[in-house]
N, C-alpha and C positions, 0 to 999 in steps of 0.2 A: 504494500500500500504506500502513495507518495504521501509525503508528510510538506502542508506548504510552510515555508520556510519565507514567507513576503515581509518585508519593513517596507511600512509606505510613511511617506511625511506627505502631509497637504495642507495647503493655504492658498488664500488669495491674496493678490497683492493690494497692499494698503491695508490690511487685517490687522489687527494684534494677535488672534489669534492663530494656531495650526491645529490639525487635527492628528496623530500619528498612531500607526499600529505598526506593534511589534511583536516577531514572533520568536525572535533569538533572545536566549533567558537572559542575559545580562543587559540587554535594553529595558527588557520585562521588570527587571529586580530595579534597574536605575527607576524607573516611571513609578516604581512602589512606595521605592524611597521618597523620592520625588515628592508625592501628592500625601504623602504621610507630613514632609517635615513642613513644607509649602502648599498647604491646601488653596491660599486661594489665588496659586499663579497652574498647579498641575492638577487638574481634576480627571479620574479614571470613569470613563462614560464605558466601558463594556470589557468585560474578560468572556472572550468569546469560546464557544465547546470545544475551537480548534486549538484552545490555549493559546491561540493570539493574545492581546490585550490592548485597547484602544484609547487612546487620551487625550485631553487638551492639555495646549501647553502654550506661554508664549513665540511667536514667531520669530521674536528676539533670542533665544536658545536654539534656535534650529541653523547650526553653521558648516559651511563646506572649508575642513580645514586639513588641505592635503600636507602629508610630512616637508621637513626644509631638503631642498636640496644639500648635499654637506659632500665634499671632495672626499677622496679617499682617506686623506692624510687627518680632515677632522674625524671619519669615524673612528681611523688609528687610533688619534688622543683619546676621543671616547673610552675607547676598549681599554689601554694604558690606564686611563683615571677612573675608571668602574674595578678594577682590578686590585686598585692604592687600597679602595674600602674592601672589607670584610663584609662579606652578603649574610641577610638575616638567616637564608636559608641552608645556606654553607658550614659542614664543619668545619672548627679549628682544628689548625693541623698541623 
């Protein structure tokens, strides 16, 4: 059986608000949080039988925010300086 898997954003322009459905759990868990701590910017209008779950939110949170470009040599230092700290999840060794 297919399982739909759809994240829709929708608004119109000059709206404040959008409408969105999400069906990947980590959007679902954000949107829960969301309307739990900010009730009266994220309001949950449907959890649907497909376990989608659909909400308003404002149009001002709905952003297209592609990663930065970064040259080889900055993701170098990245990895270099991610390395300097000890990770929470890592043992000491």
């Amino acid at each position: 059986m297919d399982r739909c898997t759809e994240n829709v954003i929708e608004f119109l322009e000059n709206q404040q608000q959008a409408t969105v459905t999400f069906s990947q759990g980590r959007y679902k868990t954000r949107i829960r949080k969301l309307a739990e701590a900010r009730p009266e910017e994220c309001q949950i209008v449907a959890e649907n039988k497909d376990g989608s779950i659909c909400a308003h939110i404002p149009t001002a949170w709905v952003r297209i925010a592609p990663p930065p470009v970064r040259t080889e040599a900055q993701r170098e230092a990245s990895r270099r300086n991610a390395l300097k700290f000890p990770s929470a999840g890592r043992e000491k060794g």
